[in-house]
C-alpha positions in Angstrom: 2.4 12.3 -64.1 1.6 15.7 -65.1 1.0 18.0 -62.1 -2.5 19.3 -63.6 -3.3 15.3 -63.2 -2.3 15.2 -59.7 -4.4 18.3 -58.7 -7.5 17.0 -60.4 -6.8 13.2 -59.0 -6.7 14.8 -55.8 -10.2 16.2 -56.0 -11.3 13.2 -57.2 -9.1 10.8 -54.3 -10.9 13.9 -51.4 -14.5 13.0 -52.7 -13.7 9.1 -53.1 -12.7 9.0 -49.2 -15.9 11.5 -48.5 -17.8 8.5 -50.2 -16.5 5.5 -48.0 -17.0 7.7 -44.8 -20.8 7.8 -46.4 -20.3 12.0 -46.6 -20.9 11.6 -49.8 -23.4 10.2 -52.3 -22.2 7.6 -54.3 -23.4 8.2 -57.6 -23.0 11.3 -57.5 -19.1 10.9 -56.6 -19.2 8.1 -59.4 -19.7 10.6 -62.1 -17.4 12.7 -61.5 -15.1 9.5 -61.3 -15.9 9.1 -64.6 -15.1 12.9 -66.0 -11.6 13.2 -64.5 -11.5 9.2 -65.1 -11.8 10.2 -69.1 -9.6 13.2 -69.1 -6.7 10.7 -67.3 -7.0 8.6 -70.1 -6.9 10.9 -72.9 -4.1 13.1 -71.6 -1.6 10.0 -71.2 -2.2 9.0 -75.2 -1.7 13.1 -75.8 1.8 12.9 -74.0 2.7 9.5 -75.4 1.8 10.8 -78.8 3.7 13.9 -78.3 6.9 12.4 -76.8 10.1 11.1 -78.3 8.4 7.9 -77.3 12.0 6.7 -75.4 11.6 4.1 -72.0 11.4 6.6 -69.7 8.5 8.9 -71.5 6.7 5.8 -71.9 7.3 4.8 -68.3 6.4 8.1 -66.8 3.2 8.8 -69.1 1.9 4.9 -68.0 1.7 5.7 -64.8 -1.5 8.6 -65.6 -3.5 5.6 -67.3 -3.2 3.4 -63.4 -4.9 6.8 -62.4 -7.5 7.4 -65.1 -8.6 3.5 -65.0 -9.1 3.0 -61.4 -11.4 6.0 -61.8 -13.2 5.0 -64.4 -13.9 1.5 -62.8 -14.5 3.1 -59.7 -17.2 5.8 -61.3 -19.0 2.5 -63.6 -19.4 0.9 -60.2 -20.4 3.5 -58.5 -23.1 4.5 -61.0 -24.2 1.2 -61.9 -24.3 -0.2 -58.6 -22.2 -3.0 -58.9 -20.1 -5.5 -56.8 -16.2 -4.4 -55.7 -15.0 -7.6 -55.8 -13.1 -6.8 -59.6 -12.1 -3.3 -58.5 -10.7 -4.5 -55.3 -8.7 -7.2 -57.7 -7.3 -4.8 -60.1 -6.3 -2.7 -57.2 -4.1 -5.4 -56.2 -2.5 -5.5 -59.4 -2.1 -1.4 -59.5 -0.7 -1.4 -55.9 2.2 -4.2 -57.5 2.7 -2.2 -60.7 3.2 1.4 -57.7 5.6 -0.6 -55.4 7.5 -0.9 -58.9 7.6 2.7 -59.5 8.5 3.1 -55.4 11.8 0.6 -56.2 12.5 2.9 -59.4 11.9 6.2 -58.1 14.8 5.1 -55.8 17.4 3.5 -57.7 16.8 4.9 -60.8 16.0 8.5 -59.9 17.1 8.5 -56.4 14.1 10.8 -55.7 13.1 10.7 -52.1 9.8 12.7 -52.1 8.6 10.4 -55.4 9.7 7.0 -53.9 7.7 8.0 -50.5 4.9 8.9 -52.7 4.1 5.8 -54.9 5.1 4.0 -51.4 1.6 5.3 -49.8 -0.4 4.8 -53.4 0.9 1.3 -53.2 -0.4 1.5 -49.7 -3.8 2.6 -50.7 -4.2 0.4 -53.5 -3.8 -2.4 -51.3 -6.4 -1.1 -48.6 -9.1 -1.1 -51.3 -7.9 -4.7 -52.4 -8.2 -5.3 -48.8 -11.9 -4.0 -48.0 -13.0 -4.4 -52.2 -12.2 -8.4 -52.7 -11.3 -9.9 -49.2 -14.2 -7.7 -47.7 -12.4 -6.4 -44.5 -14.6 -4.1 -42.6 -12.3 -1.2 -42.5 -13.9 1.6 -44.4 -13.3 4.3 -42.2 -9.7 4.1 -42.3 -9.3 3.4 -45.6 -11.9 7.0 -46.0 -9.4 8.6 -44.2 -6.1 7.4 -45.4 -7.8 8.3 -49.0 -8.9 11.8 -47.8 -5.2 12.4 -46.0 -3.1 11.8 -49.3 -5.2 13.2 -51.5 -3.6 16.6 -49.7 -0.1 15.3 -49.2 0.2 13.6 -52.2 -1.5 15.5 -54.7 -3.1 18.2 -54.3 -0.6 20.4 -51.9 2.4 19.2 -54.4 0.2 20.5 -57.6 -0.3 23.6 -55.9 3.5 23.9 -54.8 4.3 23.4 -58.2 2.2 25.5 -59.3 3.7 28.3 -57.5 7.1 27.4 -58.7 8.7 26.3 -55.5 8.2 22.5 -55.3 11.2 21.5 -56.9 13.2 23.9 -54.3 15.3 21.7 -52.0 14.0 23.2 -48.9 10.6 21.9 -49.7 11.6 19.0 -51.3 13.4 18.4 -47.6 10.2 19.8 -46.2 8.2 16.9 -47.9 10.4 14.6 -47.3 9.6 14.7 -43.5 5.4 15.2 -44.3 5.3 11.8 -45.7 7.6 9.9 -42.8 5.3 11.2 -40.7 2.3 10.7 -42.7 3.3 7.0 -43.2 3.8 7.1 -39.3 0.6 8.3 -38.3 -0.8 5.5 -40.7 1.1 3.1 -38.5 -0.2 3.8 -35.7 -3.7 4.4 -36.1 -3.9 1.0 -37.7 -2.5 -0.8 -34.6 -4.6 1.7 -32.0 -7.9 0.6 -31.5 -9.2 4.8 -30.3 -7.4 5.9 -34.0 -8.3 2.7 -36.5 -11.5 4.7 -38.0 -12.8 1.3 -38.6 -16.4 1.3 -39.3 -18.5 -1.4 -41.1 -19.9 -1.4 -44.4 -23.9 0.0 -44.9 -26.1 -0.3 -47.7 -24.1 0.0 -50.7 -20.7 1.8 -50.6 -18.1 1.7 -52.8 -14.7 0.9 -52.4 -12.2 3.8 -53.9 -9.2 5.9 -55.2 
């Protein structure tokens, strides 16, 4: 994915987690679901159309449309008011099609930071499957497991990149231990009770990437 995609998607992934912690108005966050939703679909066709069209162009620009979908479902939901229960499906197909691009990014690419990365989308994918269509009462974690990677997974690596330094070894090493331990402190704020930022659902929140 381009890294202009990642810093808007991590604007969009911040306000999505605001939104299930009920920081934020739904609607409101819907919309603007829908803008960066649009601009994640068009840019993808852009790239494809622009490519050499090969596997691996294909491959990479695919994954922007698993971005720019899930927002737009999210913002039409949002906005219209409507049941998760299709969202929270075809966030169980998403987090499938991401442990995919995990397995790739390893054997394939053998890139660490990228593997780690799609790893935790997969992750998240699966929480809103988890609270969207089976209707687990865990909002608050998934709020703050959205909010936490849309820093360590998007927007900090746009920025790095950016900069011109993300592709430098020492960060790429660097990054490599921020998502162990973000994956860690996933782990065990699940299984502690004090650190499971459970909370249940009110009124009519909206599960979200």
């Amino acid at each position: 994915m381009s890294f202009v995609g990642l810093f808007l998607s991590g604007a969009v992934l911040f306000l999505n987690g605001l939104m299930l912690l009920g920081k934020a108005d739904g609607k409101a966050v819907g919309y603007f679901n829908l803008f960066v939703g649009i601009i994640q679909i068009i840019n993808p066709f852009y790239l494809i159309m622009t490519s050499n069209q090969g596997n691996w162009d294909l491959y990479n620009n695919a994954a922007i449309f698993l971005f720019g979908l899930t927002y737009l479902y999210v913002g039409v939901t949002s906005v219209k008011g409507l049941e998760g229960n299709g969202l929270g499906w075809f966030s169980l197909w998403v987090s499938i099609i991401a442990v995919v691009y995990t397995v790739i990014s390893l054997i394939q690419f053998h890139d660490v930071v990228n593997a780690l990365t799609w790893g935790l989308w997969a992750f998240l994918w699966l929480l809103f499957f988890l609270t969207g269509s089976l209707n687990k009462k865990i909002d608050g974690y998934v709020g703050i497991a959205a909010i936490v990677l849309s820093w360590v997974t998007l927007t900090i690596p746009a920025m790095l990149y950016f900069l011109g330094v993300w592709n430098s070894p020492a960060v790429q090493q660097i990054w490599t231990w921020v998502l162990i331990l973000t994956i860690v402190f996933f782990v065990v704020s699940l299984l502690s009770p004090k650190l499971s930022f459970k909370k249940e659902k009110s009124g009519q929140e909206v599960q979200a990437i």
